[in-house]
N, CA, C and O atoms as a Tinker XYZ file with bonds, in Angstrom:
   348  protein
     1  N     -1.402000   22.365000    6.942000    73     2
     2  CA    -1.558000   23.072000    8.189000    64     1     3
     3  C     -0.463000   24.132000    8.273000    63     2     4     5
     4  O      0.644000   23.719000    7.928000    81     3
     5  N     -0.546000   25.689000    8.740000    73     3     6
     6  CA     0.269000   26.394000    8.684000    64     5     7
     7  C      0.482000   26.934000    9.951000    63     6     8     9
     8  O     -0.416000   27.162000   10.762000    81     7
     9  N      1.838000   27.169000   10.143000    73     7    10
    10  CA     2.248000   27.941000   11.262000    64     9    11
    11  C      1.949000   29.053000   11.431000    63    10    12    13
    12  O      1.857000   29.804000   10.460000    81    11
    13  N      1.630000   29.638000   13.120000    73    11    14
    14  CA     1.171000   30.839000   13.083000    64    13    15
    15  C      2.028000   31.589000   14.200000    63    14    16    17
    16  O      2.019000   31.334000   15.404000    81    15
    17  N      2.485000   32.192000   13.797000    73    15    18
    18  CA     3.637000   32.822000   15.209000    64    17    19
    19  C      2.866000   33.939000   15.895000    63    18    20    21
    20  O      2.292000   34.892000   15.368000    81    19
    21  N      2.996000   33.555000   17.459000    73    19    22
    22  CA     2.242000   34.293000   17.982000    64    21    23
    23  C      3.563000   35.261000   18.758000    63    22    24    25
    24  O      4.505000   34.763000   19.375000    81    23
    25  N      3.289000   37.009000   18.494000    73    23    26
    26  CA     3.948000   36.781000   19.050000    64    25    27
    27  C      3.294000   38.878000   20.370000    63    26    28    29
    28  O      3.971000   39.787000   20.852000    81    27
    29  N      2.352000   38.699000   20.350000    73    27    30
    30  CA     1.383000   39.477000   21.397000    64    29    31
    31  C     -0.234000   39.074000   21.329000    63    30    32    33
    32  O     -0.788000   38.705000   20.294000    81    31
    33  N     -0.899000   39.216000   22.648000    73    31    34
    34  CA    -1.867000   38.310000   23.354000    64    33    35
    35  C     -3.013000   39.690000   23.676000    63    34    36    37
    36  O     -2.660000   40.869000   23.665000    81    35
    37  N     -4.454000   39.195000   23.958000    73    35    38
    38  CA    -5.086000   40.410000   24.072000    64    37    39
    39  C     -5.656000   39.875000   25.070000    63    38    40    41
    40  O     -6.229000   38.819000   24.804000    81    39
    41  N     -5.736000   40.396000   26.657000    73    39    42
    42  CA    -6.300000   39.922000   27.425000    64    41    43
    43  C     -7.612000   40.485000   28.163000    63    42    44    45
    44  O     -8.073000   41.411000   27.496000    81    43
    45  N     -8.284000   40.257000   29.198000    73    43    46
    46  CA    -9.788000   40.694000   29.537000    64    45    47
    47  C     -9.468000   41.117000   30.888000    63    46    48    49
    48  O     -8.289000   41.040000   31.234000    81    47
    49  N    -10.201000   41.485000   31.578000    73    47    50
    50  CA    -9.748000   42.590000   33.294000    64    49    51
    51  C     -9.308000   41.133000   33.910000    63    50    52    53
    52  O     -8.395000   41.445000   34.674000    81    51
    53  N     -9.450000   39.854000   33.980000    73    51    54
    54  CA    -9.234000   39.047000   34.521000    64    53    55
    55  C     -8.104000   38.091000   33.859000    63    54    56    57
    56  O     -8.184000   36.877000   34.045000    81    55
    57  N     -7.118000   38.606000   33.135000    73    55    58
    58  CA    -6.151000   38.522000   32.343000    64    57    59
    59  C     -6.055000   37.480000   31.535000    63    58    60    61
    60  O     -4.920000   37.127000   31.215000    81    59
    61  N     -7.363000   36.653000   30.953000    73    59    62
    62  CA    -7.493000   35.549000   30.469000    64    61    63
    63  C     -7.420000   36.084000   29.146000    63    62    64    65
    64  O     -7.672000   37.249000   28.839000    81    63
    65  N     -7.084000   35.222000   28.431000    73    63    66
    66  CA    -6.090000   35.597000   26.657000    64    65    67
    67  C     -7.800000   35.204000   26.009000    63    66    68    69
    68  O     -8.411000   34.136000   25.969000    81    67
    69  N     -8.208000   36.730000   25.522000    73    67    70
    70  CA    -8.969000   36.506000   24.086000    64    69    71
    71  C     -8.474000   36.675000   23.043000    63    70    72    73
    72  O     -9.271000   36.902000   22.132000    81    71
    73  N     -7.292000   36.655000   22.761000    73    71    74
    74  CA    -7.026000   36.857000   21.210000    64    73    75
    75  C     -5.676000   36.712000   21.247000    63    74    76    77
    76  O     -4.968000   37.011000   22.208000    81    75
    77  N     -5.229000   36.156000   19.984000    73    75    78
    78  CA    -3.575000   35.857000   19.296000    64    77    79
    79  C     -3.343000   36.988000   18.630000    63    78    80    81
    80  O     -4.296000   37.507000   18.048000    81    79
    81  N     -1.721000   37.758000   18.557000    73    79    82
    82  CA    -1.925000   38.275000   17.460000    64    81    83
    83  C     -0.309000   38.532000   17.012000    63    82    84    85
    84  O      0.578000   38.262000   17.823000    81    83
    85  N      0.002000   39.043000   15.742000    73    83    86
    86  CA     1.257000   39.016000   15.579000    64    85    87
    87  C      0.591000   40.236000   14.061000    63    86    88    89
    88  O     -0.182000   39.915000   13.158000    81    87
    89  N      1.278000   41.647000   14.309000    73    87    90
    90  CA     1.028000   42.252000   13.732000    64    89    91
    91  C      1.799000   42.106000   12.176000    63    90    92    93
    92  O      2.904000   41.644000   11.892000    81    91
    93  N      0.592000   42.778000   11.204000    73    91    94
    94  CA     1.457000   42.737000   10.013000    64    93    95
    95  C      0.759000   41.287000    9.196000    63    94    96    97
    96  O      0.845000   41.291000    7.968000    81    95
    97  N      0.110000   40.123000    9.842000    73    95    98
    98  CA    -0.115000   38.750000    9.585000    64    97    99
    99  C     -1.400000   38.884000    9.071000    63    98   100   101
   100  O     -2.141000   39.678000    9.650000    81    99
   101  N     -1.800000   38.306000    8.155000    73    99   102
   102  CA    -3.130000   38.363000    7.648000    64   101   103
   103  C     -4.585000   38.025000    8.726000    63   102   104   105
   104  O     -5.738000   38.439000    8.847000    81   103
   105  N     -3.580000   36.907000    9.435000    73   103   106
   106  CA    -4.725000   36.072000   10.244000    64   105   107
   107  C     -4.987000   37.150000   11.710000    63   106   108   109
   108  O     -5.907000   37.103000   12.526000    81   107
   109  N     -3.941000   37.976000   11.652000    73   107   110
   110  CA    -4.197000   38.753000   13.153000    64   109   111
   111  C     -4.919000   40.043000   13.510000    63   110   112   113
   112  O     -4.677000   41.077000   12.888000    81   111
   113  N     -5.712000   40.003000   14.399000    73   111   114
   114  CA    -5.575000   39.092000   15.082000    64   113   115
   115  C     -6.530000   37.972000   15.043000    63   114   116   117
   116  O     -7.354000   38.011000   14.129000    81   115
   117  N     -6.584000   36.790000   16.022000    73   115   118
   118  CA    -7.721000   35.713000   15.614000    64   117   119
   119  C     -7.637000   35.681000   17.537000    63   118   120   121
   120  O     -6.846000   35.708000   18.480000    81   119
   121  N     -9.253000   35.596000   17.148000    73   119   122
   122  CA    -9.984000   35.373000   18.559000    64   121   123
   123  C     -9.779000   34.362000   19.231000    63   122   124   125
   124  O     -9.269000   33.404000   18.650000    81   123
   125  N    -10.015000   34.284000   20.249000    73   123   126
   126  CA    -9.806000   33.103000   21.314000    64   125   127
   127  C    -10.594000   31.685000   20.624000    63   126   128   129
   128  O    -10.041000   30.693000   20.150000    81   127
   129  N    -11.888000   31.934000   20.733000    73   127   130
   130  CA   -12.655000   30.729000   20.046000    64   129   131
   131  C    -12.354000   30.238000   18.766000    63   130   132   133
   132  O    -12.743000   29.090000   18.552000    81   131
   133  N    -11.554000   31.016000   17.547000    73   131   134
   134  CA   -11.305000   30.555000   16.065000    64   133   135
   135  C    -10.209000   30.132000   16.168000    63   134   136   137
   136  O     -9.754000   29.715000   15.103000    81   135
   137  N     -9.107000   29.999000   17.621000    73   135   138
   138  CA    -7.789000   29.885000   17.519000    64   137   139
   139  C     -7.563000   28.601000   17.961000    63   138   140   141
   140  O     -6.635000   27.838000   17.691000    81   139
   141  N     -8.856000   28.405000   18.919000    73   139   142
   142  CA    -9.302000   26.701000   19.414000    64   141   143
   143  C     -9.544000   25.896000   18.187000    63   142   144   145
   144  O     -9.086000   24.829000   17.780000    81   143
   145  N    -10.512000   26.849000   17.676000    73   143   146
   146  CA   -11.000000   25.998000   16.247000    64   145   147
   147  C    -10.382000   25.437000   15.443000    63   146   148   149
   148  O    -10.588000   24.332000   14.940000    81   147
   149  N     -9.338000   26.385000   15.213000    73   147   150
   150  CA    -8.109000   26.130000   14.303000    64   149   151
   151  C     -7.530000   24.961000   14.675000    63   150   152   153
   152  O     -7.671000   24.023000   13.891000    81   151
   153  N     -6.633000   24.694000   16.126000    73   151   154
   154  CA    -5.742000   23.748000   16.484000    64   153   155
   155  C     -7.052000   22.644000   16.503000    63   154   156   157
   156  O     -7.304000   22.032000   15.465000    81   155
   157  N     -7.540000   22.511000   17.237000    73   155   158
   158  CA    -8.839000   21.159000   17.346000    64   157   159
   159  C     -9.236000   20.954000   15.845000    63   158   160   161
   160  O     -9.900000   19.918000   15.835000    81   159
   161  N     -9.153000   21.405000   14.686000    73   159   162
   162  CA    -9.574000   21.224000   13.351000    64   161   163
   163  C     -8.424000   20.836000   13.024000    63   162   164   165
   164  O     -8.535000   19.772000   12.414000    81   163
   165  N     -6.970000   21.276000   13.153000    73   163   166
   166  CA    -5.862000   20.852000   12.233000    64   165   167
   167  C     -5.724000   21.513000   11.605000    63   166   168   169
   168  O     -4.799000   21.304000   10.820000    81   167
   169  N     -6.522000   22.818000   11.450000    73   167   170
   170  CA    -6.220000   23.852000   10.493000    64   169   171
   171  C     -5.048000   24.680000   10.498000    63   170   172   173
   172  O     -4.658000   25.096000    9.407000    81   171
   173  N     -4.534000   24.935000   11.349000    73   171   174
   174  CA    -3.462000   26.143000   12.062000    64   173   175
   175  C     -2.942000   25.820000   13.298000    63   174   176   177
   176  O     -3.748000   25.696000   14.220000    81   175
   177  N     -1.408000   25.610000   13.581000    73   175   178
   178  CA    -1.007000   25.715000   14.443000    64   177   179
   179  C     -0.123000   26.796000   14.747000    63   178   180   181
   180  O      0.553000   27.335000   13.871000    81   179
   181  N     -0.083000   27.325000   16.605000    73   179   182
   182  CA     0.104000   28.410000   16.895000    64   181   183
   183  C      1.353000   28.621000   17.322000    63   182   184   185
   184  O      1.494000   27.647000   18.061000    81   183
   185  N      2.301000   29.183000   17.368000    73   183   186
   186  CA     3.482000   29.234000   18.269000    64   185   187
   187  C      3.745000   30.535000   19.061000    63   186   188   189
   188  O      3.293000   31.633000   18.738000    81   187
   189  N      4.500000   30.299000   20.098000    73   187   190
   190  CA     5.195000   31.299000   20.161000    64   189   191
   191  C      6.829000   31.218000   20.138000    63   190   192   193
   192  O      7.368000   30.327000   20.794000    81   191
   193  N      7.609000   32.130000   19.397000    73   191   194
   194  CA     9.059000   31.702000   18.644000    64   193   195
   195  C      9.775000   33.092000   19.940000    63   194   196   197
   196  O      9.476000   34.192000   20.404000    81   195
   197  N     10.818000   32.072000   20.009000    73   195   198
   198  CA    11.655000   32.638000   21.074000    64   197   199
   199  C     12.847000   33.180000   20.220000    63   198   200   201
   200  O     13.169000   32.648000   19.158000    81   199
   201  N     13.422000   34.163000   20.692000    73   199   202
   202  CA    14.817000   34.922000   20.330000    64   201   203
   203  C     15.486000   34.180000   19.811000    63   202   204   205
   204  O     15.722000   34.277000   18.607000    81   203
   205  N     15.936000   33.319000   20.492000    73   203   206
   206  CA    16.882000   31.843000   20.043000    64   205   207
   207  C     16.749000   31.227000   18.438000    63   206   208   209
   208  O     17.629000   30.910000   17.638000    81   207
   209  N     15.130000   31.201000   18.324000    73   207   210
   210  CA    14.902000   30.293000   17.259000    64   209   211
   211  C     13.872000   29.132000   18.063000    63   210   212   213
   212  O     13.045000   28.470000   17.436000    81   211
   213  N     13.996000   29.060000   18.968000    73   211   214
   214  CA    12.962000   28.073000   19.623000    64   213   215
   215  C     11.649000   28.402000   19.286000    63   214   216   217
   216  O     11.319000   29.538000   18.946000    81   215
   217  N     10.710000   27.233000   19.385000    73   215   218
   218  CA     9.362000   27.750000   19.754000    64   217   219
   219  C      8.856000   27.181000   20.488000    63   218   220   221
   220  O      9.559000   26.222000   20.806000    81   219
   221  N      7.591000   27.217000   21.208000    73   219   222
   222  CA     6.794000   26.357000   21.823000    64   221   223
   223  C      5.092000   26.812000   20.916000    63   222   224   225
   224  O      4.679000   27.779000   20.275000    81   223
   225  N      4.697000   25.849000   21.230000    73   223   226
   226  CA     3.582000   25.764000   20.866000    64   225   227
   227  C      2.031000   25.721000   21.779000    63   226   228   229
   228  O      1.701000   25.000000   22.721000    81   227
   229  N      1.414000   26.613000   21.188000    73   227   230
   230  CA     0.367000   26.947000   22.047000    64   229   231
   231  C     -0.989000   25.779000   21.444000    63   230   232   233
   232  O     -1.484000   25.635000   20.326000    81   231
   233  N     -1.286000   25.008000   22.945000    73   231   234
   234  CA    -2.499000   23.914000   23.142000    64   233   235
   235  C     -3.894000   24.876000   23.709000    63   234   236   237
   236  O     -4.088000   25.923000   24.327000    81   235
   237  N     -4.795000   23.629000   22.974000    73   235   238
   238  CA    -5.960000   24.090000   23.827000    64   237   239
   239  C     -6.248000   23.304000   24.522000    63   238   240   241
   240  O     -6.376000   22.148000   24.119000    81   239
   241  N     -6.528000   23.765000   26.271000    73   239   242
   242  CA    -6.826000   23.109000   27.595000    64   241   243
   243  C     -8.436000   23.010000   27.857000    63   242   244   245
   244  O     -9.157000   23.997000   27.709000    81   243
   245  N     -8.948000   21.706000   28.269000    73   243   246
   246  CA   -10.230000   21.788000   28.884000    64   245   247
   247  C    -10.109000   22.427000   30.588000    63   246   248   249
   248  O     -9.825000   21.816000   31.618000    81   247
   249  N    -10.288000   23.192000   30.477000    73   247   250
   250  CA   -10.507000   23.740000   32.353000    64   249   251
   251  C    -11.668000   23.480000   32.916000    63   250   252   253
   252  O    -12.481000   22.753000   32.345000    81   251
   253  N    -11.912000   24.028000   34.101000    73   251   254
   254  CA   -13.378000   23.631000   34.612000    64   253   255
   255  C    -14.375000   24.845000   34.011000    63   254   256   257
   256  O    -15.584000   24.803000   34.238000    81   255
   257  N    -13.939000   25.624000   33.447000    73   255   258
   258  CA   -14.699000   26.485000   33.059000    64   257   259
   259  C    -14.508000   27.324000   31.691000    63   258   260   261
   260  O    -14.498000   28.499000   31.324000    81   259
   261  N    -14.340000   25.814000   31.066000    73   259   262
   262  CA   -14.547000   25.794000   29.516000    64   261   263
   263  C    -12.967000   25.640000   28.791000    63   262   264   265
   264  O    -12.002000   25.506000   29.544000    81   263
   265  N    -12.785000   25.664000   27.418000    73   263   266
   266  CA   -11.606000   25.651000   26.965000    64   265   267
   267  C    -10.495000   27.149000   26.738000    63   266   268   269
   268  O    -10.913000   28.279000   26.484000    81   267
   269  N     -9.416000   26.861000   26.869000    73   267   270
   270  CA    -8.724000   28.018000   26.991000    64   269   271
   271  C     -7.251000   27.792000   26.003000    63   270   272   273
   272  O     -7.061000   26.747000   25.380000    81   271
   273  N     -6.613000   28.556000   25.994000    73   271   274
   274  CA    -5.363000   28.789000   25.258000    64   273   275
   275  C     -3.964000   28.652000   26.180000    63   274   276   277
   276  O     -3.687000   29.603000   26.912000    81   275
   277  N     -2.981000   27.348000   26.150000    73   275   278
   278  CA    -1.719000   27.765000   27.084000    64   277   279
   279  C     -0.775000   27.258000   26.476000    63   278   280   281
   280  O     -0.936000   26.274000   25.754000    81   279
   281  N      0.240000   27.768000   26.635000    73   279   282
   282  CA     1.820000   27.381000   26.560000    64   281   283
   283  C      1.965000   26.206000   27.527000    63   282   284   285
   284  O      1.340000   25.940000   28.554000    81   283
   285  N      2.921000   25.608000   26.937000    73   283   286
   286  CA     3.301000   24.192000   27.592000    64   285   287
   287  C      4.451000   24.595000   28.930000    63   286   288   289
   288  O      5.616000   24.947000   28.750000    81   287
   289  N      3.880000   24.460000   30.052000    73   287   290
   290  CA     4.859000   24.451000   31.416000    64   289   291
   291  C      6.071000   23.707000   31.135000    63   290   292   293
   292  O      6.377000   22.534000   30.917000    81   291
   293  N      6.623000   24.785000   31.219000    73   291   294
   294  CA     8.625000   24.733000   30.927000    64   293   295
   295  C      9.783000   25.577000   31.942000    63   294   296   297
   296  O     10.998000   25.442000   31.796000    81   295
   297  N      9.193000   26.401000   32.912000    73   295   298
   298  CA    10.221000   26.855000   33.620000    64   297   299
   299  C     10.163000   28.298000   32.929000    63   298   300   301
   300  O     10.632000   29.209000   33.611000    81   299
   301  N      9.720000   28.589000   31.840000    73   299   302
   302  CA    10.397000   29.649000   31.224000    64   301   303
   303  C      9.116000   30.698000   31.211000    63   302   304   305
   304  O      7.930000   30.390000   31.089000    81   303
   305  N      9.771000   32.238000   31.395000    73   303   306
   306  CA     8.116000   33.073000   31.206000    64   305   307
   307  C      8.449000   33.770000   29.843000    63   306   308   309
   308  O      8.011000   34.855000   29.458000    81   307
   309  N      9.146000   33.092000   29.315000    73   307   310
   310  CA     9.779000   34.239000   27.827000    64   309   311
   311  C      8.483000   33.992000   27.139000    63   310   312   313
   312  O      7.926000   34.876000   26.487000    81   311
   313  N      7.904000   32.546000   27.311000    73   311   314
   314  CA     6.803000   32.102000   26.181000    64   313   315
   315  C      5.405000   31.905000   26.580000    63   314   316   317
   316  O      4.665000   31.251000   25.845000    81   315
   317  N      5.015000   32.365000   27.579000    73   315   318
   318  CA     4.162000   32.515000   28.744000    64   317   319
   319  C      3.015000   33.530000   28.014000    63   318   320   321
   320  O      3.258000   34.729000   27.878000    81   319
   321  N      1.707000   32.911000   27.547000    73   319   322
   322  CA     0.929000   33.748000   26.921000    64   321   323
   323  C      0.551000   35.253000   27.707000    63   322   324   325
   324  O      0.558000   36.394000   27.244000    81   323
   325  N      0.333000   34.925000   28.615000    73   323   326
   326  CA    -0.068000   35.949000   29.807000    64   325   327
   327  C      1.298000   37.037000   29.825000    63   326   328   329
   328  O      1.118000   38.249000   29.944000    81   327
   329  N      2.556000   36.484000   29.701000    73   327   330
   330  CA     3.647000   37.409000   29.485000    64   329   331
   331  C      4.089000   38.304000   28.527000    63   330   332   333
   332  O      4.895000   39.229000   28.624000    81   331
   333  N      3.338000   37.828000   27.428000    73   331   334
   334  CA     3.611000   38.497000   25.959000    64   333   335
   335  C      3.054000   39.808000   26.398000    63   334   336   337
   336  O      2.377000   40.006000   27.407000    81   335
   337  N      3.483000   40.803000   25.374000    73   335   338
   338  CA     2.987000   42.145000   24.779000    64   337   339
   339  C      1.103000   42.285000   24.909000    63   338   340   341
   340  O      0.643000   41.192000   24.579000    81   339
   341  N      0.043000   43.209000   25.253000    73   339   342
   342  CA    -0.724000   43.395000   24.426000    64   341   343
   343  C     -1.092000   43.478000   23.186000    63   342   344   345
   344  O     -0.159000   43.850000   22.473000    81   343
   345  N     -2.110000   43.278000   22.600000    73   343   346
   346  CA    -2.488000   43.449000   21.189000    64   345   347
   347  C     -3.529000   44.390000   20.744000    63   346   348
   348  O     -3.801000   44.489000   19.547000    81   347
């Protein structure tokens, strides 16, 4: 399973994240649905890597209106998918 550093997000008029991306990366960008696929398969896991050296890691959530992409609630907006860069 390989790490995937995320480190800009592509979002829709309703600012919901369709796509990972981290320029320069073979895999980028990867769509919202192949990025689910990935983590729910075990194929690829996603991060996002903080200045520090930290990372957190990006889950996929069941919502009421289907599955989605989030950072783990920490206090912090450094790693906040919705906060990142465009892609």
């Amino acid at each position: 399973m390989a790490k995937r550093y995320v480190n800009k997000t592509g979002k829709d008029r309703d600012g919901d994240i369709t796509k990972l991306c981290n320029a320069g990366q073979s895999w980028s960008p990867r769509f919202k649905a192949d990025a689910i696929r990935d983590i729910e398969n075990g194929d690829h896991q996603y991060y996002v890597s903080w200045t520090d050296g930290q990372e957190t890691p990006i889950t996929v959530v069941n919502g009421p209106s289907g599955k989605y992409l989030r950072t783990r609630r920490d206090g912090s907006t450094k790693n906040n998918l919705d906060d990142l860069l465009d892609c």
